[in-house]
C-alpha positions in Angstrom: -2.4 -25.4 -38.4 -5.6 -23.6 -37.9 -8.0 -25.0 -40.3 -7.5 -22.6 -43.4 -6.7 -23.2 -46.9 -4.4 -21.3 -48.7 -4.6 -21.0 -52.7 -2.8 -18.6 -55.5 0.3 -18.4 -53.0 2.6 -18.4 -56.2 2.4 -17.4 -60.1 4.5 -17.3 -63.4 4.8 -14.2 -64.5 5.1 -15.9 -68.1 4.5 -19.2 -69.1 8.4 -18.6 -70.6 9.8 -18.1 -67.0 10.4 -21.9 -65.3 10.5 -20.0 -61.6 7.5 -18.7 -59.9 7.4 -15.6 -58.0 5.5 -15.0 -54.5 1.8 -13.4 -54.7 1.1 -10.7 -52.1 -1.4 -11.5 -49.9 -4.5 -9.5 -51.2 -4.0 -11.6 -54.0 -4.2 -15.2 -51.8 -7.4 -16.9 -51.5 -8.0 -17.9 -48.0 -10.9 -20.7 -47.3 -11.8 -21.1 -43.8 -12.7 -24.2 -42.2 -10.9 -26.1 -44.7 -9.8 -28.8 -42.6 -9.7 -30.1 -38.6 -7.4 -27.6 -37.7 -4.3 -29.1 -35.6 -4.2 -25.6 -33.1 -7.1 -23.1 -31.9 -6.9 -19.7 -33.1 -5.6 -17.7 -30.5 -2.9 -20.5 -29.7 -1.7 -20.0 -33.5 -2.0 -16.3 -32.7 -0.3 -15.8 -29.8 2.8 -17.9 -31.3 3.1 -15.6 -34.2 3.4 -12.3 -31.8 6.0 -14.6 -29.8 7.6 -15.3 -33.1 8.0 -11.5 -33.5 9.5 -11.0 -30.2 12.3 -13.4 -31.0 16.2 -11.9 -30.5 19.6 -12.9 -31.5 21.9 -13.6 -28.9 23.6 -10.6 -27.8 27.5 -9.9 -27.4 27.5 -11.9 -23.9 26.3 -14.8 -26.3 22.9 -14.8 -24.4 19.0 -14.1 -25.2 18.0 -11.5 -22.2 14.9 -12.9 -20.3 13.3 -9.6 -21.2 14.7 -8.7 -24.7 12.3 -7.2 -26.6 9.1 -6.9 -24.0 11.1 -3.9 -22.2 10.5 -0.1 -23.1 11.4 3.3 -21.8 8.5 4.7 -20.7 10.2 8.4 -21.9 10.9 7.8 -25.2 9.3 4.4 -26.2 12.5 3.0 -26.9 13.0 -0.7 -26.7 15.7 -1.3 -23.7 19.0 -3.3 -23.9 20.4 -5.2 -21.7 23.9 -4.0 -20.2 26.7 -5.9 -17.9 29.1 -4.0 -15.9 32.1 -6.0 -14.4 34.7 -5.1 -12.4 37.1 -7.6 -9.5 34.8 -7.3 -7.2 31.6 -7.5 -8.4 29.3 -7.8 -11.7 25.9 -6.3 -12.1 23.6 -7.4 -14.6 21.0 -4.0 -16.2 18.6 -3.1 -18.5 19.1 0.6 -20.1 17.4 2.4 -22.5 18.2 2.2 -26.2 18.3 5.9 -27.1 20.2 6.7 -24.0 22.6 4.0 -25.3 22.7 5.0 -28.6 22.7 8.8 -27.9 20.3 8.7 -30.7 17.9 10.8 -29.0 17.8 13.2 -25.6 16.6 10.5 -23.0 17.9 9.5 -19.6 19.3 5.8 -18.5 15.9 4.7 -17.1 18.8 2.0 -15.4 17.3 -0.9 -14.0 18.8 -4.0 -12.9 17.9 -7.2 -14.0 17.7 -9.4 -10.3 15.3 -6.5 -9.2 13.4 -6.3 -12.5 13.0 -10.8 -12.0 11.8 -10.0 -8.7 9.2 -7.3 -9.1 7.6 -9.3 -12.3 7.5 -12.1 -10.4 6.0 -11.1 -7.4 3.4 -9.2 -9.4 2.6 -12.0 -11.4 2.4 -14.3 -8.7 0.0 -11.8 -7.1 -2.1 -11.6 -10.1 -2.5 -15.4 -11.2 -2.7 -16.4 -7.3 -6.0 -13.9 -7.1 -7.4 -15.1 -10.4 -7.5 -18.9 -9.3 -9.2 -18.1 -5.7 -11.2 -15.3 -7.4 -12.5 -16.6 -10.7 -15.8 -15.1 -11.2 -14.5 -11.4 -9.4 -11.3 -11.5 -11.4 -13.1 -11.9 -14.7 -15.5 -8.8 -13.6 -12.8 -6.6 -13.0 -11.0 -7.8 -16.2 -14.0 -6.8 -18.2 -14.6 -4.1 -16.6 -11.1 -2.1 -17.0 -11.1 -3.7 -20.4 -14.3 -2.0 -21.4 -13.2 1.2 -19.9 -10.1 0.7 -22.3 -11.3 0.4 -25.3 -14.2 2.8 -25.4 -11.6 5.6 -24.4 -9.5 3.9 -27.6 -12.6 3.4 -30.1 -13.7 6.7 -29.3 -10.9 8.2 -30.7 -10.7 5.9 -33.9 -14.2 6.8 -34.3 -13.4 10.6 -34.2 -10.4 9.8 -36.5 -12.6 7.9 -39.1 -15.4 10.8 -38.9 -12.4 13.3 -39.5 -11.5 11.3 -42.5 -14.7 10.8 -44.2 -15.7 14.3 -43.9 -12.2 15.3 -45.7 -13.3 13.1 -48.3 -16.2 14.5 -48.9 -15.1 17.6 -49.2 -12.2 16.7 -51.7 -15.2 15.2 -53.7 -16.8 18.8 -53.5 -13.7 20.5 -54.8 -13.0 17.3 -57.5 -16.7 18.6 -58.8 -15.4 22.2 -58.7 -12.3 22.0 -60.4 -13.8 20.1 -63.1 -16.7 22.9 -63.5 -14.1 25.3 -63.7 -11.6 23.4 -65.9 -14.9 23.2 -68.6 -15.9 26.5 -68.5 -12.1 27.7 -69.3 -11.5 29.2 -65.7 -8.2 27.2 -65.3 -6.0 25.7 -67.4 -5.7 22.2 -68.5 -2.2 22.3 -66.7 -3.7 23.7 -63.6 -6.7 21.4 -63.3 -4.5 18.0 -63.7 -1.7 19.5 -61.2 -4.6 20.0 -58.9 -6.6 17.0 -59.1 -3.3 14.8 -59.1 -2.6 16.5 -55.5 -6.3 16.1 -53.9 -6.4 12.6 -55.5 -3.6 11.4 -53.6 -4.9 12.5 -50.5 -8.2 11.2 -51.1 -6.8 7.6 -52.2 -4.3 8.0 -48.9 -7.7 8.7 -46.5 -9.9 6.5 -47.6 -7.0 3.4 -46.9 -7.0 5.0 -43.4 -10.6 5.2 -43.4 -10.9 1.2 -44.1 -8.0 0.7 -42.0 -10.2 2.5 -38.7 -13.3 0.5 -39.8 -11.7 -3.0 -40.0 -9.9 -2.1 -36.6 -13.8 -0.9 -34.9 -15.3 -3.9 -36.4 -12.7 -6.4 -35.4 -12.4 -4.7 -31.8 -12.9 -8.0 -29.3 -15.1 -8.2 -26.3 -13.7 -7.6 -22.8 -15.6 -11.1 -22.2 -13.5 -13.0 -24.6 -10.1 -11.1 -23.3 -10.8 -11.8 -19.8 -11.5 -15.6 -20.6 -8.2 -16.0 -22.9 -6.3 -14.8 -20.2 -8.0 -17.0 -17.9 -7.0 -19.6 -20.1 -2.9 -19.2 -19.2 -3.4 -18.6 -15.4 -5.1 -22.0 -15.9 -2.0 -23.4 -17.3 0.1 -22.5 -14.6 -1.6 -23.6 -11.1 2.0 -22.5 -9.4 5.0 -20.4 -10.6 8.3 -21.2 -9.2 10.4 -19.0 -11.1 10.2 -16.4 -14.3 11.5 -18.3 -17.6 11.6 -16.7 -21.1 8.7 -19.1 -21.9 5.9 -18.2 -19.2 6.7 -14.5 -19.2 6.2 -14.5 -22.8 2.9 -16.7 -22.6 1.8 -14.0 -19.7 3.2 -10.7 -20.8 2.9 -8.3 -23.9 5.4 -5.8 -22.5 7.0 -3.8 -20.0 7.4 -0.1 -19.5 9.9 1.2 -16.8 10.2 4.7 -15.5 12.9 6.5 -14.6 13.9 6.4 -10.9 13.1 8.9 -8.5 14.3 10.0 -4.8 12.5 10.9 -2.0 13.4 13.3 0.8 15.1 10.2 2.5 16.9 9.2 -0.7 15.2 6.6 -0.8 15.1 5.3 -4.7 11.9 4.7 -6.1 11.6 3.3 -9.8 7.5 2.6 -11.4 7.3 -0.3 -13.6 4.3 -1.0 -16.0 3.2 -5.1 -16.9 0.8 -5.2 -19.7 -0.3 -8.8 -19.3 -1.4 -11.1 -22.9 -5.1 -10.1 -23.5 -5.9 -7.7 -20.8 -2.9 -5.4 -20.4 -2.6 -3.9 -17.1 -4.7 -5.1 -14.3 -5.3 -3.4 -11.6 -6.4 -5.7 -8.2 -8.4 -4.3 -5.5 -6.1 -3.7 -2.3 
């Protein structure tokens, strides 16, 4: 689909053995550019995260519009969707899923679903109806909140990774040590390998964290190219007539939904969160 060749995908463990078994994939050879690809790149990659959001049909024999995009913003948990019936009326809800569960101390975070439609929908109409008559100010203030994102989230991986390599420095220090001491008879052959076994596990365990935080800083994208791929669906959709599964998908990563609060009116108040594809939340000038 996008252009790559994939070798070694299969082996025989034994030229005995008629069946083949799978290879992993550090042990695939990928060639880029192989071939016209049939999709772009971030086509192909936005269908695989869609892939993942994919749900079985739940006991009402239906896939919720918002299965699996909606989260408690309490606990994290992903929220389920919930349908009370009675003669005289039925009402359609999202709850959370540790609430429902009572797998953890968390409140309902009850939201119903026709409210829920509307409030996406009028955002999102709000959002894609200022990036088409705004272009060029839109994709400033995209970049801009995007930047501001991702130093605040790169400065902390870089403050993880210079945690990490300075722990492994030192557990090279005390590797040197230990085997000082275990040649000059101050511990124990026992000792020195129920040591080192211990402080080589941790080292092996940071240093796959430590290459995890570098390819993470090193792949981080552009707000530029963010603010352009999302620019790229709003200019799919010139008008929105209603929210189906397909274009809240294609617009939205997820949603997080408070729990409701009362003022001194009682009148109920209830904070949800859109992170749209790309940019997560945006945030337009009033």
């Amino acid at each position: 689909y996008t252009g790559c060749l994939v070798n070694f995908k299969t082996e025989k463990p034994s030229y005995k053995l008629k069946h083949s078994i799978e290879n992993p994939p550090e042990k695939q050879a990928v060639f880029e550019n192989h071939h016209e690809p049939i999709i772009d790149r971030e086509t192909w990659e936005r269908v695989q995260e869609l892939r993942k959001q994919r749900k079985r049909p739940n006991r009402y024999d239906e896939v919720g519009l918002f299965s699996g995009i909606l989260f408690c913003a309490d606990c994290g948990s992903v929220m389920y969707q919930q349908r009370y019936q009675t003669d005289k009326r039925k009402q359609d809800c999202y709850i959370c899923g540790n609430y429902k569960k009572r797998t953890h101390d968390c409140t309902a975070h009850f939201i119903r679903t026709d409210l829920l439609t509307a409030g996406v929908l009028s955002n999102l109409r709000k959002v894609t109806s200022y990036a088409a008559k705004h272009e060029a100010r839109f994709m400033k203030l995209l970049i801009e909140q995007n930047e501001d994102g991702d130093r605040r989230r790169n400065a902390a991986k870089k403050k993880e990774l210079e945690a990490a390599e300075k722990r492994i420095a030192e557990l090279s220090a005390i590797f040197k040590r230990l085997y000082e001491d275990s040649v000059t008879g101050r511990i124990s052959d026992e000792r020195f390998t129920e040591l080192s076994a211990d402080y080589e596990a941790e080292q092996k365990e940071l240093k796959e964290r430590a290459a995890r935080l570098r390819e993470e800083l090193s792949k981080a994208q552009e707000a530029t190219a963010n603010a352009e791929k999302f620019m790229n669906v709003v200019r799919r959709h010139t008008t929105i007539e209603e929210l189906t599964p397909t274009l809240l998908r294609e617009f939205v990563e997820k949603i997080v939904v408070h729990e409701c609060s009362y003022d001194e009116n009682k009148t109920r108040r209830q904070d949800i969160e859109i992170y749209y594809s790309f940019v997560g939340k945006v945030d337009l000038p009033e």
